[in-house]
C-alpha positions in Angstrom: 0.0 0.0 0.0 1.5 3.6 -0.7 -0.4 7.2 -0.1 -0.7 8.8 -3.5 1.7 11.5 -4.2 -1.3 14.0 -4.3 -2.2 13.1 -0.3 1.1 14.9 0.9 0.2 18.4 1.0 -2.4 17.4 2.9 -0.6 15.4 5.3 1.8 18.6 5.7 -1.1 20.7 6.3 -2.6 18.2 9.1 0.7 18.3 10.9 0.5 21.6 10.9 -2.9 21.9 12.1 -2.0 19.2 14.7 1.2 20.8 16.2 0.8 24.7 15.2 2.6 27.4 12.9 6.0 25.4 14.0 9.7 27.6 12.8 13.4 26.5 13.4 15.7 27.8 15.5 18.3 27.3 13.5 20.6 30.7 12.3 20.3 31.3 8.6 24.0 31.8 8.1 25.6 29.3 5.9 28.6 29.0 8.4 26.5 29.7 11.2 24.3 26.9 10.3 28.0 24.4 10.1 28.6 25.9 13.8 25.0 24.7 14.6 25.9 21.2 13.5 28.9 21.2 15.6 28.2 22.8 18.5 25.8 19.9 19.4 24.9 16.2 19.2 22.3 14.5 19.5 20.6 17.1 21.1 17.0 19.2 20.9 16.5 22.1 19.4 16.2 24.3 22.6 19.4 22.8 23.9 21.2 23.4 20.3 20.2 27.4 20.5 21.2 27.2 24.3 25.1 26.4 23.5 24.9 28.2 20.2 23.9 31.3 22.2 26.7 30.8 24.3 29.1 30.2 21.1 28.3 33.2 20.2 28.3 34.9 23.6 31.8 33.8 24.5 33.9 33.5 21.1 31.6 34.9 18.7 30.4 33.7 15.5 32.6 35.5 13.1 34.7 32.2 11.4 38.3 34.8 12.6 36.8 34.4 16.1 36.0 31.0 16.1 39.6 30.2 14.3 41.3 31.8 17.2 39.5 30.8 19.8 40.8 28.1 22.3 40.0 24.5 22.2 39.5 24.3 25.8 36.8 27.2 25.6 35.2 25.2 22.6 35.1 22.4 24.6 33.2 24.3 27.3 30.7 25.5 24.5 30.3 22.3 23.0 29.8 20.1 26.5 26.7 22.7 26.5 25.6 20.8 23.7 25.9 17.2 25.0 28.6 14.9 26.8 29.4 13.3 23.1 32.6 14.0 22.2 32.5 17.7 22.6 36.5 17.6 22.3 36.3 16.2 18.9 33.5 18.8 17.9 35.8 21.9 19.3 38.2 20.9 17.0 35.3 20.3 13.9 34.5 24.1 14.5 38.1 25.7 14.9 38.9 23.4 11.9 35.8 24.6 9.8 36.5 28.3 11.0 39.8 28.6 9.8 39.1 27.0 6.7 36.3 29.4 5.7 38.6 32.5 7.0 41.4 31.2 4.9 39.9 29.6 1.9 36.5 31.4 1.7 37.9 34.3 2.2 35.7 35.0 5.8 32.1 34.0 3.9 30.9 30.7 2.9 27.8 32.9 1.7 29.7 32.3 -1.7 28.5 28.7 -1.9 25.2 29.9 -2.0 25.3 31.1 -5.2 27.0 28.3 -7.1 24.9 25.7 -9.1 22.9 22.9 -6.8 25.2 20.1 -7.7 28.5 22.1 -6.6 26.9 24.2 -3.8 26.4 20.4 -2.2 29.7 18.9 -3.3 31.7 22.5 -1.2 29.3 22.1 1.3 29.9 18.4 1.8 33.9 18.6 2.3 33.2 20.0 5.8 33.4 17.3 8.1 29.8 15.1 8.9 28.0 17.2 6.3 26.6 14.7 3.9 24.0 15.1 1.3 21.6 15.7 3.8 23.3 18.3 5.5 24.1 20.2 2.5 20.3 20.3 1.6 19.7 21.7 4.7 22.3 24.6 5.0 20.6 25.0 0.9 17.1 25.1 2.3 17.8 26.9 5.8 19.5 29.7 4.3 16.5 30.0 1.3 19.5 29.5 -1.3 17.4 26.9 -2.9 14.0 24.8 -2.7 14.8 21.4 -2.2 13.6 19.3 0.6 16.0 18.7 3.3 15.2 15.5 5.4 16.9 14.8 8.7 16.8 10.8 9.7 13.5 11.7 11.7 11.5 13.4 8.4 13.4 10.7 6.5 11.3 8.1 8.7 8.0 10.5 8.6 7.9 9.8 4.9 9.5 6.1 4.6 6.8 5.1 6.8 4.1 7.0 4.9 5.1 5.6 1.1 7.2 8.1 -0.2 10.6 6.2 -1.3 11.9 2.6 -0.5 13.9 2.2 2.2 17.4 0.4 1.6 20.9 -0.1 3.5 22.4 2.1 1.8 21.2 5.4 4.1 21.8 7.9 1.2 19.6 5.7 -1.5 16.7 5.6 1.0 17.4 9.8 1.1 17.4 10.2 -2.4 13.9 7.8 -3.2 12.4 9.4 -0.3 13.4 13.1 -1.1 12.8 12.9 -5.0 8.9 11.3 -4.5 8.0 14.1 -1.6 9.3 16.6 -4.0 7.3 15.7 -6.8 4.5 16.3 -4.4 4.9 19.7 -2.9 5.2 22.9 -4.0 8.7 23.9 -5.4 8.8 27.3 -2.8 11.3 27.4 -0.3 8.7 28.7 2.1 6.6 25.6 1.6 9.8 22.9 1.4 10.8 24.9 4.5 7.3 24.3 6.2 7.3 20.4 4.8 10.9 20.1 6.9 10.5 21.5 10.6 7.0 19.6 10.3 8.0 16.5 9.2 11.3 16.6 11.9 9.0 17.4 14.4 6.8 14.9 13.9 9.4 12.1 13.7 10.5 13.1 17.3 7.0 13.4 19.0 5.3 11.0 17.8 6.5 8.9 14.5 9.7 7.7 16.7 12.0 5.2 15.3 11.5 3.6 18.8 7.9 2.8 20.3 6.0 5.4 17.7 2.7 6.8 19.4 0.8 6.1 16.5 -2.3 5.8 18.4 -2.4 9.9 18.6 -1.0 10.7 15.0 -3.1 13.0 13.4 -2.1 11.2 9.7 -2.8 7.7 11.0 -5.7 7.4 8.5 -3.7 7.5 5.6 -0.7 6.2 6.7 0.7 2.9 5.4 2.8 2.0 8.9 -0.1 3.7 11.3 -2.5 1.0 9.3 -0.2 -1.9 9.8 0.0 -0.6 14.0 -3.8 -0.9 14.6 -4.7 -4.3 12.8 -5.4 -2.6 9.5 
């Protein structure tokens, strides 16, 4: 069983009616956003801002400032962020500031402007950015539309139809991504909208783990919610 490409609006707009007019947090900054990455693991939102703010109280969030700031101090900044590995995340932002003061001559805003294909390919030499990641520092920064999907929107519409889910982690992204696509407006606005919904809903109630699919408000039409009650 698979929802028909049509449904997915819809299914946006019920999440949306479900969980409210829902924004990110994150900075709109193309190195900013890398610095968001960083600065936390594994981590919610709320918590990300919280050691962001403090990046940005104590070092500063000029890629100069970050390049010449201590590792210890990093350190300090990223434990704010979680207890994984915040020494090896220090180093991911010094090492990501110094190569955008010396390389990108102080502004990765340059990427933005490049062609899809090698806006992602810059974007994914920085350490842990993937496809994925490069989408969203596209999307976030309203560079271009394209649907960014984190591993918990990435489940959201796996578990709905939209793609086949494989082994390979970036296959599943790219069947998942391309059939969602094809079904939503091509706005950043709306592919913005389709994203923070979608995450959201993967980490209240569509969890990888124990999913609470008896209070989704897309059970109906949902190929995995069906499956969950009997259907």
């Amino acid at each position: 069983m698979r929802v028909p490409s049509r449904s997915l609006a819809h299914v946006i707009q019920s999440l949306r009616r479900h969980y409210g007019p829902l924004r990110s947090l994150a900075p709109k900054d193309p190195f900013h956003l890398l610095l968001w990455e960083y600065v936390a693991y594994l981590a919610d939102d709320p918590t990300r801002a919280s050691a962001f703010a403090e990046l940005a109280a104590t070092v500063g969030l000029r890629p100069a400032e970050v390049a010449e700031a201590s590792l210890p101090l990093l350190g300090a900044v990223a434990r704010r962020g979680g207890s994984i590995a915040p020494a090896l995340r220090a180093t991911r932002m010094r090492d990501v500031a110094i190569t955008v003061r010396d390389a990108w001559r102080g502004s990765l805003r340059g990427v933005l402007k490049l062609p899809y294909a090698e806006a992602r390919r810059a974007l994914k030499a920085f350490p842990s950015i993937g496809p994925p990641g490069a989408d969203k520092i596209l999307l976030l920064t309203g560079a271009r539309p394209i649907l960014a999907l984190d591993s918990n929107a990435l489940r959201v519409l796996l578990r709905l139809g939209y793609g086949r889910e494989h082994k390979n982690y970036a296959t599943s992204y790219a069947s998942a991504q391309s059939e969602a696509m094809a079904a939503l407006p091509k706005t950043v606005p709306a592919l913005k909208t389709a994203f923070v919904l979608l995450q959201h809903h993967g980490r209240e109630l569509c969890r990888r783990n124990h999913p609470r699919c008896t209070l989704c408000p897309v059970r109906a039409t949902c190929p995995f919610g069906g499956r969950a009650r009997g259907a």
